[in-house]
C-alpha positions in Angstrom: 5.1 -27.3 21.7 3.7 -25.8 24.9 0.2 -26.9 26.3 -1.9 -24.4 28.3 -3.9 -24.6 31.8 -6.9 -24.6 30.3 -10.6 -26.0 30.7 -10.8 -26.5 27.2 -10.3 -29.8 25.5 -7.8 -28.2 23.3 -5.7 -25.2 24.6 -2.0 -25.7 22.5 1.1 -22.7 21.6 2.8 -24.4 18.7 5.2 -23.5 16.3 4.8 -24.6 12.8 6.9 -23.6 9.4 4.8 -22.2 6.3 6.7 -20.6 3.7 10.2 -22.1 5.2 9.3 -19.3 7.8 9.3 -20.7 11.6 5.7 -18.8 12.6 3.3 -19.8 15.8 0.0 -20.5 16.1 -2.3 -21.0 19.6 -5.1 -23.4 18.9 -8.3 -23.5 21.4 -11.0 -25.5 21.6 -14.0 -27.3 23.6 -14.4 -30.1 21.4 -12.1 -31.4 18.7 -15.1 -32.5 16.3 -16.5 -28.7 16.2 -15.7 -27.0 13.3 -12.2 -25.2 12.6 -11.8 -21.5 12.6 -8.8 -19.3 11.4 -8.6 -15.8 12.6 -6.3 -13.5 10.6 -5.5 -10.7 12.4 -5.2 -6.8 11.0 -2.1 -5.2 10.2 0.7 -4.7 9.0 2.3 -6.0 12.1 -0.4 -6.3 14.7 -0.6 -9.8 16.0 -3.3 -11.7 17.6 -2.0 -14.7 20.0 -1.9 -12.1 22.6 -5.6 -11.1 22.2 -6.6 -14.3 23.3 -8.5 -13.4 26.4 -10.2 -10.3 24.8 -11.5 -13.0 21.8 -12.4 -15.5 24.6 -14.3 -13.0 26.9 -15.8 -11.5 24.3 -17.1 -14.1 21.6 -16.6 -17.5 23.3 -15.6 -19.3 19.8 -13.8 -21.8 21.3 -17.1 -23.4 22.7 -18.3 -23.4 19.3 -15.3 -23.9 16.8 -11.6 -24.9 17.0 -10.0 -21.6 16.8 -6.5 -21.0 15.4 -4.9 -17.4 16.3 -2.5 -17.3 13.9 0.7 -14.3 14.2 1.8 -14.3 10.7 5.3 -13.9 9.6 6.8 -10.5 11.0 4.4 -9.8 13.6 4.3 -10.9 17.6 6.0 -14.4 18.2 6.5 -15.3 15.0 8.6 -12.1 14.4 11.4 -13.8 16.8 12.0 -16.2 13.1 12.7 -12.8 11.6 16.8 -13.0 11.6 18.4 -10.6 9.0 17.5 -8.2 6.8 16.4 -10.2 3.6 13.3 -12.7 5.7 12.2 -9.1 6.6 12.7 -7.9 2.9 10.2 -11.1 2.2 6.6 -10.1 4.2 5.1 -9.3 0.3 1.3 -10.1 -0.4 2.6 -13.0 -2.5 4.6 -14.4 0.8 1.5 -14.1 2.9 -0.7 -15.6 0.8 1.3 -18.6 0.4 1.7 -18.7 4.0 -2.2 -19.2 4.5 -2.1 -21.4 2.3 0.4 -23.6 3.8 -1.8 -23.2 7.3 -5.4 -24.2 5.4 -3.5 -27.3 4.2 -2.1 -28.6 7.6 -5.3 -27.6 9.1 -7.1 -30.0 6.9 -4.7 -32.8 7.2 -4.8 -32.2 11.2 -8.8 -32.0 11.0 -9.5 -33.5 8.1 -12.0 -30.9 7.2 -12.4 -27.3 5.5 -11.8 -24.1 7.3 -13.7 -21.3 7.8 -11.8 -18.2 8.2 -12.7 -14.4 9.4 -10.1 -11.9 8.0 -9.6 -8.5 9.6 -8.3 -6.0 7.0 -5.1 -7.0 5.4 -6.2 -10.5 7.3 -9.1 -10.6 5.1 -7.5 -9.1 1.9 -4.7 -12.5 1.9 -7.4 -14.4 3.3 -9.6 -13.8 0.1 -6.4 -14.1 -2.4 -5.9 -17.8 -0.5 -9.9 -18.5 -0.6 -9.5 -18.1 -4.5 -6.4 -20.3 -5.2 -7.4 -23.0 -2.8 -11.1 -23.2 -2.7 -11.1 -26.8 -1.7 -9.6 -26.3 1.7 -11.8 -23.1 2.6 -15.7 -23.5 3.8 -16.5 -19.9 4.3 -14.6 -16.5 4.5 -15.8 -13.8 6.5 -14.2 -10.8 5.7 -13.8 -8.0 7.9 -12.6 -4.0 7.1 -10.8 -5.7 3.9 -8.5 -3.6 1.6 -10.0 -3.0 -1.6 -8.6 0.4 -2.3 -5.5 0.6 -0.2 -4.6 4.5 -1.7 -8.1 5.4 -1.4 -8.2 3.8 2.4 -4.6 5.9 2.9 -5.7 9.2 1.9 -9.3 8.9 4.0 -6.9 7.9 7.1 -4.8 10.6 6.4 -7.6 13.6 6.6 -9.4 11.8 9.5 -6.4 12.1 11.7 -5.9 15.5 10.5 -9.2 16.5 10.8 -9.0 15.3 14.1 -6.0 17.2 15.0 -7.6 20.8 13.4 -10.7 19.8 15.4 -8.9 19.4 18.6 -6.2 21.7 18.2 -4.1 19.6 18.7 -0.9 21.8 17.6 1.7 18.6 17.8 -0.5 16.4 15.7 -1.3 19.2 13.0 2.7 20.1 12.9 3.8 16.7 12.6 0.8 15.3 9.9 1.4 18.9 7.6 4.8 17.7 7.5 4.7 14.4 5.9 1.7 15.8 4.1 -1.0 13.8 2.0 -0.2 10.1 0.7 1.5 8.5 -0.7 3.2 7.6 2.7 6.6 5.6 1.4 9.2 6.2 4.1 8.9 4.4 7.8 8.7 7.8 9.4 5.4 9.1 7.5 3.6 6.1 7.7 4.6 5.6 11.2 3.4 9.5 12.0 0.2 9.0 10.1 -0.1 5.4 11.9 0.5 7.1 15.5 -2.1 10.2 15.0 -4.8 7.7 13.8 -4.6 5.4 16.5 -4.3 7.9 18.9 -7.7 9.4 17.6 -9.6 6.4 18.0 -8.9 5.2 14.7 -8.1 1.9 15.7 -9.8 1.1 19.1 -11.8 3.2 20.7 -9.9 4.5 23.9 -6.6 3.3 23.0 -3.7 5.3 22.1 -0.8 4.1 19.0 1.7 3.5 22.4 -1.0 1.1 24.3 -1.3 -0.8 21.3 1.9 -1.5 20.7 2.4 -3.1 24.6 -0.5 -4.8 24.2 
């Protein structure tokens, strides 16, 4: 357990184990009564324990909650527990959902109180799956971008970015999207082009580029 410089009453990197998976959490805080907050970050394999400052400088929840960044099972620090090829074979819906479920449980033992939770996107997808199994250990959900139709949500990516591309003329980006052509995107290489075009559009974050997201 590593404990930040911080101002704040509670500023702690921890590791902790849901699923039998080794994962880490940051939890920040002004005051340890306030109430507890679980941020779920987007993905597949975008993390959030590095986004701290932005969430900080932007929101300020830690003045009013106890906020837990969370980087679930595969993604930023927690992807170090990743050794072989089967824990990787192992990030399912079904995995995730139990992993948030493990965290709302030690979070009420730890705090002895409910949890509200905002979910970005798949975030909010295994946050609502966990909000419906557990009900007793949730007090509110905020859901954020959530997956409802994840084909539908694939195919509108898909013709933004190459939309984008005709708009631009953007010859690289039209070559390379025509070639994996529409979903279903089922190979590492397609979704990874489709991934990189979007983000590189805006898609994402506005002004950030698929290669400035992944150092970040």
């Amino acid at each position: 357990m590593t404990t930040a410089v911080s101002s704040l009453q509670i500023d702690v990197l921890e590791p902790v184990v849901l699923g039998g998976v080794l994962q880490w959490i940051r939890v920040r805080g002004a005051d340890r009564d306030n109430p507890v907050l679980l941020l779920m970050q987007q993905g597949p394999g975008l993390p959030i324990i590095n986004d701290v400052p932005r969430f900080d400088h932007r929101l300020g929840l830690e003045q009013i909650f106890t906020v837990v960044y969370w980087d679930q099972r595969g993604t930023g620090l927690s992807a170090r527990s990743l050794h072989n090829r089967q824990d990787r074979l192992d990030i399912t819906v079904t995995n995730m959902v139990h992993d948030t479920i493990d965290l709302l449980e030690m979070l009420h033992d730890r705090y002895e109180r409910k949890t509200f939770i905002a979910g970005f996107s798949f975030g909010a997808t295994f946050a609502a799956y966990a909000a419906v199994k557990r009900p007793d250990l949730v007090a509110a959900l905020i859901a954020v971008g959530m997956d409802i139709d994840v084909p539908a949500a694939e195919r509108h990516t898909y013709q933004f970015a190459l939309d984008t591309a005709r708009r631009r003329n953007n010859v690289r980006a039209i070559h390379q999207l025509e070639s994996i052509g529409p979903p279903p995107h089922l190979t590492s290489k397609q979704f990874r082009t489709r991934a990189k075009w979007a983000a590189n559009f805006g898609g994402v974050t506005r002004d950030a580029t698929f290669n400035s997201l992944l150092r970040s």
